[in-house]
C-alpha positions as a Markdown table, in Angstrom:
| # | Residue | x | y | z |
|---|---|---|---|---|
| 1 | Unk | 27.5 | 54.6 | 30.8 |
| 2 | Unk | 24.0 | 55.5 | 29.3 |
| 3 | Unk | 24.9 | 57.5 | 26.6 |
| 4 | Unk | 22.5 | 60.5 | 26.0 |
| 5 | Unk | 24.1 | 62.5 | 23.3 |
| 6 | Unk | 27.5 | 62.6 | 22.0 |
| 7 | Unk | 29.0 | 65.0 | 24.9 |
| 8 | Unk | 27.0 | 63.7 | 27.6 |
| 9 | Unk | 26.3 | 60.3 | 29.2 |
| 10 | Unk | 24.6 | 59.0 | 32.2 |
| 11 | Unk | 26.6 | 56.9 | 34.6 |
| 12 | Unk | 25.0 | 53.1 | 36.2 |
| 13 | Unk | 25.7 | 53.8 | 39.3 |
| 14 | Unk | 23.2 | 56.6 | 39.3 |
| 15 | Unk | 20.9 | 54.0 | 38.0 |
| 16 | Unk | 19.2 | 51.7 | 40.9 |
| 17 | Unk | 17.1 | 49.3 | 39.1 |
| 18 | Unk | 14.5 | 46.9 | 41.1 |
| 19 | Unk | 12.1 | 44.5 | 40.0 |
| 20 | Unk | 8.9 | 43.6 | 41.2 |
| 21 | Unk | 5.6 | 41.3 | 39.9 |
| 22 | Unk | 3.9 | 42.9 | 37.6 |
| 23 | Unk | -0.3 | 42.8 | 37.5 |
| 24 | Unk | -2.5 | 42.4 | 34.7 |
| 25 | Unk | -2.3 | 40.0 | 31.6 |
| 26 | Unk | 0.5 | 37.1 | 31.5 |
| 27 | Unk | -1.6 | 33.8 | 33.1 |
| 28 | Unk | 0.7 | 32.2 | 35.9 |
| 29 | Unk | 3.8 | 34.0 | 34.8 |
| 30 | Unk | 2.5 | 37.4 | 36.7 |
| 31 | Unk | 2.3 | 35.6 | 39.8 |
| 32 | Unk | 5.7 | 33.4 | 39.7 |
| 33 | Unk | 8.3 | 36.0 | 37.9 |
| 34 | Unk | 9.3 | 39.5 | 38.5 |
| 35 | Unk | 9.0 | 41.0 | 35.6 |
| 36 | Unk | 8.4 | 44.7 | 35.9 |
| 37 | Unk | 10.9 | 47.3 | 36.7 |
| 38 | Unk | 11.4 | 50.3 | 38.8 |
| 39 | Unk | 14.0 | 52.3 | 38.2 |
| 40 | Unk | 15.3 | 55.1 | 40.4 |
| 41 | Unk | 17.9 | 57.6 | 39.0 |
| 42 | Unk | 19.6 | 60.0 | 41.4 |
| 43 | Unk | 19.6 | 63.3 | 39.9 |
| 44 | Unk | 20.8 | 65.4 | 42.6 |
| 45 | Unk | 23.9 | 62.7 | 42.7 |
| 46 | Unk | 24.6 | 63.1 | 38.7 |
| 47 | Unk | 27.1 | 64.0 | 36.3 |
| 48 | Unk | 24.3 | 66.7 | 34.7 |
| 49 | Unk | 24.8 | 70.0 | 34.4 |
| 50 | Unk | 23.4 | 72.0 | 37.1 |
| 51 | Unk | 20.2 | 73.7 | 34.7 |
| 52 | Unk | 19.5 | 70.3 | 33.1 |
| 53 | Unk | 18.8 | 68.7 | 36.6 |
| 54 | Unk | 16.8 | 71.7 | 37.6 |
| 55 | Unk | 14.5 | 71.2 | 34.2 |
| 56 | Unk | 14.5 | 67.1 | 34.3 |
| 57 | Unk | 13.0 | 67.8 | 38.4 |
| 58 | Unk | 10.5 | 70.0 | 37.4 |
| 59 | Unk | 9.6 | 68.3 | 34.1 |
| 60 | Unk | 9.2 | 64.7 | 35.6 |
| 61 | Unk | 6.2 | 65.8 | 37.3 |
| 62 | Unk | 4.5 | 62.7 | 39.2 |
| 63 | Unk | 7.5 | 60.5 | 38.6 |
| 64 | Unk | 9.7 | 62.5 | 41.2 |
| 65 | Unk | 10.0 | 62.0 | 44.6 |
| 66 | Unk | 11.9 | 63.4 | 47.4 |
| 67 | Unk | 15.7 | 64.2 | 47.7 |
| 68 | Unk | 16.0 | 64.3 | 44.2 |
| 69 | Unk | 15.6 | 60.6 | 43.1 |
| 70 | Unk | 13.0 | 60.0 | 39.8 |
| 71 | Unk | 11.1 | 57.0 | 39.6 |
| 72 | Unk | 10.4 | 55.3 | 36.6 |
| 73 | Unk | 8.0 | 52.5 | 36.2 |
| 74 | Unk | 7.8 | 50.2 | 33.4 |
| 75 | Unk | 5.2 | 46.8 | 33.3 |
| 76 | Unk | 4.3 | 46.9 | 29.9 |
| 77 | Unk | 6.0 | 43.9 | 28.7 |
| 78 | Unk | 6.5 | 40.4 | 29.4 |
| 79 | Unk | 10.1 | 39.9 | 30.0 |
| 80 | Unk | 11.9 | 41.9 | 32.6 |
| 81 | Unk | 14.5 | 42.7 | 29.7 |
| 82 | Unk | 12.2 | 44.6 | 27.2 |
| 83 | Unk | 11.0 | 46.3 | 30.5 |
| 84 | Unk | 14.3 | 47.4 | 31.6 |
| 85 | Unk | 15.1 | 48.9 | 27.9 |
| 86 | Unk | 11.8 | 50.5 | 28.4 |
| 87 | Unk | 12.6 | 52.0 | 31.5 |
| 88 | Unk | 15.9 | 53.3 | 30.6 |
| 89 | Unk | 14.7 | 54.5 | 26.9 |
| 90 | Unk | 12.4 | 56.6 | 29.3 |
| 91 | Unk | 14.9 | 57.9 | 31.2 |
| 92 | Unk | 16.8 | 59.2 | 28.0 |
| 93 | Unk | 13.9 | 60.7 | 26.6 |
| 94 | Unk | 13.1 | 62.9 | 29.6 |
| 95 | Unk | 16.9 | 64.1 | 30.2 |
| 96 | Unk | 16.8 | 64.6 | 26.6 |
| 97 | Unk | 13.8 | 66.6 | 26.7 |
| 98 | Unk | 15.3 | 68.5 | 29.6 |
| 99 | Unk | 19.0 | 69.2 | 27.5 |
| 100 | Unk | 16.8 | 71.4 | 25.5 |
| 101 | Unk | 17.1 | 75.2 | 26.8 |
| 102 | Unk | 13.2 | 77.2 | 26.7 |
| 103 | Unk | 13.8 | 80.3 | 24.5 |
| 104 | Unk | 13.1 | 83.5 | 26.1 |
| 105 | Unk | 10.4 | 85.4 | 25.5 |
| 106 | Unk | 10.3 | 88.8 | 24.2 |
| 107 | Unk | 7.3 | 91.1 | 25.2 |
| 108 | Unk | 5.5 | 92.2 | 22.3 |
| 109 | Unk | 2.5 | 95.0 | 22.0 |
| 110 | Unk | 0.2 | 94.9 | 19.6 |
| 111 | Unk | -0.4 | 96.8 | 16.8 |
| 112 | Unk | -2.6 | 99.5 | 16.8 |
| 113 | Unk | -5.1 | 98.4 | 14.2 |
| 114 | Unk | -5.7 | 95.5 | 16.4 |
| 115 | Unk | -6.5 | 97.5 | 19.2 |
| 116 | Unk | -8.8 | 99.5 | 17.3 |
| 117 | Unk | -10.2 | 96.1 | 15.8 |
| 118 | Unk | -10.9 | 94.7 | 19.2 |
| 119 | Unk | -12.9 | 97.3 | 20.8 |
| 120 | Unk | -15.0 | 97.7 | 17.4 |
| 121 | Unk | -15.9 | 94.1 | 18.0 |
| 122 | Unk | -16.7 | 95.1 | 22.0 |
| 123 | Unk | -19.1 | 97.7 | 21.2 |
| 124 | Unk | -20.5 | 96.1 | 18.1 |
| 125 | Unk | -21.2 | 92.9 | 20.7 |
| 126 | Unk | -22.2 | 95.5 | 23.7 |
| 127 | Unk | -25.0 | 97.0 | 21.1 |
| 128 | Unk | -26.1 | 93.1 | 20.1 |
| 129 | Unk | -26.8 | 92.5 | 24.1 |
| 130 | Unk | -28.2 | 96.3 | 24.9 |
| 131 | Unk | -30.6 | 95.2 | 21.4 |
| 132 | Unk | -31.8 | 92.4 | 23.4 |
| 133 | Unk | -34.2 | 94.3 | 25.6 |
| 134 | Unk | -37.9 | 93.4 | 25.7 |
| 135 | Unk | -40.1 | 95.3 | 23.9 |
| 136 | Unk | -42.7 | 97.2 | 25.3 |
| 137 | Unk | -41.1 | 96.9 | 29.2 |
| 138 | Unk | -39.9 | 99.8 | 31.4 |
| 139 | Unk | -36.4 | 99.1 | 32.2 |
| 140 | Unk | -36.2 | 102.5 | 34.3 |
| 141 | Unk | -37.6 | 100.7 | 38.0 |
């Protein structure tokens, strides 16, 4: 179990971890040892409660795919074991981030001397452009 706060935890079998060569920087190492991870957490298949996995689908953006599975990449490191606590620190953070209920929002109007400030400021900027005429020019063809 992944714990992510003290009432809820993430289970490993959820988890589906694979490792693949990663590119870049590392000499010979990149091309002889695995070291990047992709990990693959089933949402639609968790323990979460049903608005959290709702919010951690929409929220992961580009690192969802189909039937409910996100995808998580990590290559930044050298060893495949700072990779893999990369990955899953990821993980935490985005069903942590998606724990977190959005407040609702309550309609507001505004106040009366800001309406009347706002169209002041519309006809004081109406008579800067109608000021901008040429002189001298008959505007009545």
């Amino acid at each position: 179990m992944i714990p992510i706060t003290d009432s809820i935890a993430l289970d490993e079998r959820d988890i589906d971890e694979r490792f693949v060569r990663a590119s870049g920087p590392g000499g010979q190492n990149v091309n002889k040892v695995s070291t990047a991870v992709e990990l693959r957490f089933n949402v639609a298949a968790s323990s979460l409660p049903d608005d959290v996995k709702q919010r951690l689908i929409s929220q992961a953006g580009s690192k969802r795919i189909s039937d409910g599975i996100l995808t998580i990449d990590s290559r930044e490191h050298r060893t495949q074991s700072q990779n893999r606590v990369a990955a899953r620190a990821r993980l935490v953070a985005l069903v942590q981030h998606a724990l977190v209920k959005p407040r609702n929002r309550r309609k507001t109007r505004p106040t009366s001397g800001a309406r009347e400030r706002r169209i002041a400021v519309k006809k004081l900027r109406g008579n800067v452009k109608a000021a901008r005429g040429h002189r001298g020019r008959n505007h009545d063809d």
